[in-house]
Structures are given as C-alpha cells and as structure tokens.
C-alpha positions, 0 to 999 in steps of 0.5 A, a space after each residue: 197011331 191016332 184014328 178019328 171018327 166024325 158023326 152028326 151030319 146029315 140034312 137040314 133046313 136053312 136056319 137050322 142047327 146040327 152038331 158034329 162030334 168026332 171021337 179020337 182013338 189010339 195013342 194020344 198025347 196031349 198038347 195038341 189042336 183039334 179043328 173042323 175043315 170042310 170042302 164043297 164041291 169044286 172048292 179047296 178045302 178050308 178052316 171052319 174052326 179049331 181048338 187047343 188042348 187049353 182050349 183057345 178057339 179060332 174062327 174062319 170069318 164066315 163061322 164066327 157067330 154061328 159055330 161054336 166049336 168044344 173038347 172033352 179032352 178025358 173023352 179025346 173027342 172035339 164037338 162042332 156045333 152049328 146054328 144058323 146054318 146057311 145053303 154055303 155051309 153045304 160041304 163034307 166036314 173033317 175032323 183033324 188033329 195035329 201035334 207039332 211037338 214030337 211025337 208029330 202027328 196030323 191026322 183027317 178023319 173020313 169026312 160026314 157030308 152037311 147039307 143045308 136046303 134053302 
C-alpha cells in the first residue's frame, strides 16, 4: 500500500515562487509516474505536471515556463516547483502516483491548498 504525503503550500504574492514536495511511503515498485494535479474552487480537477520514474516531464499548456516539476527516486519523493505565479494557480494541489503495470496502483495524496494574492 503506497501513501503520499504533500508539503509546501501555502500564501504568496503574485509573481512570486513556492515549492511542493511530496514524499511517498509503503510498498513502491518502480516504473511508475508521478504528477501534480490541482482543483480550484467550482473547477475539475486537472493536470499540472508529471514525471516517469525515467524522468520524461509533461506540462498542461498553462505551466509550461513556469513550473518545473523533479523526483528523487532513492527518496521516492516528487518535487513541484513553481515561478512566476499568477492569482489562477489559486487551487489545492495533489500529488499522485500511479502504476500501469501489475502491481496497479493510482494513488492521491490529501492535498495542500496554494494561494496566490494579486
């Protein structure tokens, strides 16, 4: 059973920067993707930024630039960080994992809440 735990959010200007980290624990395999999703109020929830275990990155259109997201792999832990920040990257970020390959698994974290003030 994979747990992830998110940290790093939290209040910031305009223009401004923050970093997300979020640590997995249990049992890991490898060969998996890890990723940041985020939901703002009254919104779906939708893609910020992944990574595979190899380490290829993929962008929503609106991150591109700004984020970059990174794994420790020996510390199974995915980073997220973030620059330039704009008011509508106001949402609750999550932290996922998932593994296509047997064992399956796609696991959320509990989210951490960025705010970004004009």
């Amino acid at each position: 059973q994979v747990q992830l735990v998110e940290s790093g959010g939290g209040l910031v200007q305009a223009g401004g920067s923050l970093r997300l980290s979020c640590a997995a624990s249990g049992t890991i395999f490898s060969a998996n993707l890890m990723g940041w999703y985020r939901q703002a109020p009254g919104k779906q929830r939708e893609l910020v930024a992944t990574i595979t275990s190899g380490g290829s990155t993929n962008y929503a259109d609106s991150t591109k630039g700004r984020f970059t997201i990174s794994r420790d792999n020996a510390k199974n832990t995915v980073y997220l960080q973030m620059n330039s920040l704009k008011p509508e990257d106001t949402a609750v970020y999550y932290c996922n994992t998932r593994r296509i390959v047997h064992p399956k698994y796609d696991v959320w974290g509990q989210g951490t809440q960025v705010t970004v003030s004009p």
